[in-house]
C-alpha positions as CSV (number, residue, x, y, z in Angstrom):
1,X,13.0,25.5,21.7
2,X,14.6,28.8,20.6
3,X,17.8,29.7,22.9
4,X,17.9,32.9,23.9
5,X,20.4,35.1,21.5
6,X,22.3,37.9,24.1
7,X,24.2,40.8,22.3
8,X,27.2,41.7,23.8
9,X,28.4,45.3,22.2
10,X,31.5,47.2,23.5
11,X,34.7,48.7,22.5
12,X,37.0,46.7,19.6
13,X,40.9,48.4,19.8
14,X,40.6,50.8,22.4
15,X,38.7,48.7,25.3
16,X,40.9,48.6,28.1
17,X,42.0,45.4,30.2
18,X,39.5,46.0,32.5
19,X,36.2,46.0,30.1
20,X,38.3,42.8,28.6
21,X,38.0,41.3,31.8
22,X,34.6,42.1,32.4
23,X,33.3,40.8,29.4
24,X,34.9,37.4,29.7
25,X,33.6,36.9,32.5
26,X,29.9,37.9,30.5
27,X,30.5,35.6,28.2
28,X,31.0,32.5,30.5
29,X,28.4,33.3,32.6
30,X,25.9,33.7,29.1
31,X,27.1,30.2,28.2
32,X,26.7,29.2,31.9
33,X,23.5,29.5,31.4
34,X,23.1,27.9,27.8
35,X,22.4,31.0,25.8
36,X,23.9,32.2,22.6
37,X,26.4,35.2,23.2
38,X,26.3,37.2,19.4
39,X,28.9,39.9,19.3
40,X,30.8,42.1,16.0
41,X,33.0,38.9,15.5
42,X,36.3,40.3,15.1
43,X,39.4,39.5,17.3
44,X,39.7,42.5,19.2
45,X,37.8,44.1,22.7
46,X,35.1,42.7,23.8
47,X,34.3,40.6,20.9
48,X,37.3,38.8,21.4
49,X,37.1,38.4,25.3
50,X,33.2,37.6,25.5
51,X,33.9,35.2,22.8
52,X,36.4,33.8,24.1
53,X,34.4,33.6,28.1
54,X,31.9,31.9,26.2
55,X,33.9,29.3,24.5
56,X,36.2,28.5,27.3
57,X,32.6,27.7,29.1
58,X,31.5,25.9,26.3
59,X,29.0,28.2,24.9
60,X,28.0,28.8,21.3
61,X,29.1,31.8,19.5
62,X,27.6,34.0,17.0
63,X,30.0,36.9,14.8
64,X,28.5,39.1,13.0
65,X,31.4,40.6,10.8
66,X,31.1,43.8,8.7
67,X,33.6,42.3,6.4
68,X,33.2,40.0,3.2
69,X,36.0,37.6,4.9
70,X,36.7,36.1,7.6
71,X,40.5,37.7,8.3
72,X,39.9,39.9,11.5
73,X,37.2,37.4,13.2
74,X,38.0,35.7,16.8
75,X,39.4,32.7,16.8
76,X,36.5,31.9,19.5
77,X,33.5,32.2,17.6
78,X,31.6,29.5,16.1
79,X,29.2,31.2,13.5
80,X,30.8,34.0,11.3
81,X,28.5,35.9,9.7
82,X,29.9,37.9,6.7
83,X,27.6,41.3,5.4
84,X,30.2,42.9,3.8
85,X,28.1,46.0,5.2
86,X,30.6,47.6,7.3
87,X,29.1,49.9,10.1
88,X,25.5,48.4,8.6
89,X,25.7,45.3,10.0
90,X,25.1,46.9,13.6
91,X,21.2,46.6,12.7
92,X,21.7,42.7,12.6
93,X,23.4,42.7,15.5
94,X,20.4,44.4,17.0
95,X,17.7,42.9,15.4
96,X,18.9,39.2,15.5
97,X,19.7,40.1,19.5
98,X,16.8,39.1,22.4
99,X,18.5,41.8,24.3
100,X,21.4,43.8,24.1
101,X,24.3,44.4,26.7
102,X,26.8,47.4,26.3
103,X,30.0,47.0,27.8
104,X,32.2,50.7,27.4
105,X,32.9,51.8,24.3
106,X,32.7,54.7,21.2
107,X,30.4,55.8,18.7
108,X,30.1,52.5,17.0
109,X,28.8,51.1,20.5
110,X,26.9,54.1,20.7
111,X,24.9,53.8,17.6
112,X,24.2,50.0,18.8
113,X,22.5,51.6,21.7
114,X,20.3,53.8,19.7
115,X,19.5,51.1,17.2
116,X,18.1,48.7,19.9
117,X,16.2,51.3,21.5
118,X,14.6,52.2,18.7
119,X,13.7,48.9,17.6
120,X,12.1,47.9,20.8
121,X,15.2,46.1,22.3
122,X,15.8,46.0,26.3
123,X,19.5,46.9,26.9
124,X,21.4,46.5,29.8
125,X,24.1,48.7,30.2
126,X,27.2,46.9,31.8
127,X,29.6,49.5,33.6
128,X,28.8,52.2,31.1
129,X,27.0,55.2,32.1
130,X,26.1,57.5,29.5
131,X,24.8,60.2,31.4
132,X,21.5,61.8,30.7
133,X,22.0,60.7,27.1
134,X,19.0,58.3,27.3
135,X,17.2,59.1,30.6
136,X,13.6,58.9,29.1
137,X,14.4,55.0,28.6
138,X,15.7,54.0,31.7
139,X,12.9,56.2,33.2
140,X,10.9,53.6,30.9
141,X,12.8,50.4,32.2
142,X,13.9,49.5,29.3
143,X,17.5,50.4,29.5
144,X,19.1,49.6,33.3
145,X,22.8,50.5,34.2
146,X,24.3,47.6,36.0
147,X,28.2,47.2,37.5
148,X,28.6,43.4,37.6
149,X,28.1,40.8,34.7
150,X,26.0,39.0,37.6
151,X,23.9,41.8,37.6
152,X,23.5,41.4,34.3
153,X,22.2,37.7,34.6
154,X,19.7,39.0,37.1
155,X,18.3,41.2,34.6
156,X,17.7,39.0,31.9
157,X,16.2,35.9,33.6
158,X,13.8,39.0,34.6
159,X,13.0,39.8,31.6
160,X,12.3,36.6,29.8
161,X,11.4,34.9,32.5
């Protein structure tokens, strides 16, 4: 049977302590529940803190790297995928996702936003309101803003159950 791949997107340098705590404790609920948590890969923000929830809760991990090496990756992460694609390899995070969550970040967060909605992809976004920036999809229910990585549990048993 197929495990569930969840996408966890957010800020890499500039996410602050808090997102860092928030998506560790993502990551070990994700593995918690025996899913695959699929992230950027590198050893910084989120990546490295969801990663790294995962792992400490025994949880597979899969990096998807913009790089041709394997240098910047987390420590934590089982699978490193190289693309040597740089900002490209956001589609495969999106596309190889079964739903996306969005912890804060910038532009390259941003654009993962915008690529999964336009390919179809439910995203649940994790402390990180963006305003009226994509109303007409949470108006669809296929984008939710929710406060807790619980919350975030809830919402994807929902959707695949």
């Amino acid at each position: 049977m197929k495990k569930l791949i969840v996408g966890v997107m957010g800020g890499g340098e500039g996410a602050s302590p808090q997102v860092c705590e928030t998506a560790y404790k993502l990551g070990g609920l994700i593995a918690q529940e025996g899913w695959v948590l699929l992230n950027g890969g590198w050893g910084v923000g989120v990546m490295e803190a969801s990663a790294r929830g995962a792992k400490e809760h025994n949880g597979l991990t899969v990096g998807i790297l913009p790089d041709r090496h394997t240098d910047l990756a987390s420590s934590y992460i089982d699978i490193p995928i190289l693309t040597g694609m740089g900002d490209g390899r956001n589609y495969i995070n999106i596309l190889t996702s079964d739903v996306v969550v969005a912890l804060p970040g910038r532009s390259g967060t941003i654009s993962e936003i915008a690529l999964a909605l336009k390919n179809g992809k439910n995203v649940i976004l994790l402390d990180f309101p963006l305003g009226d920036l994509f109303v007409e999809y949470q108006k669809a229910g296929i984008m939710v803003l929710v406060k807790k990585p619980e919350e975030v549990i809830e919402q994807i048993k929902k959707l695949f159950s």
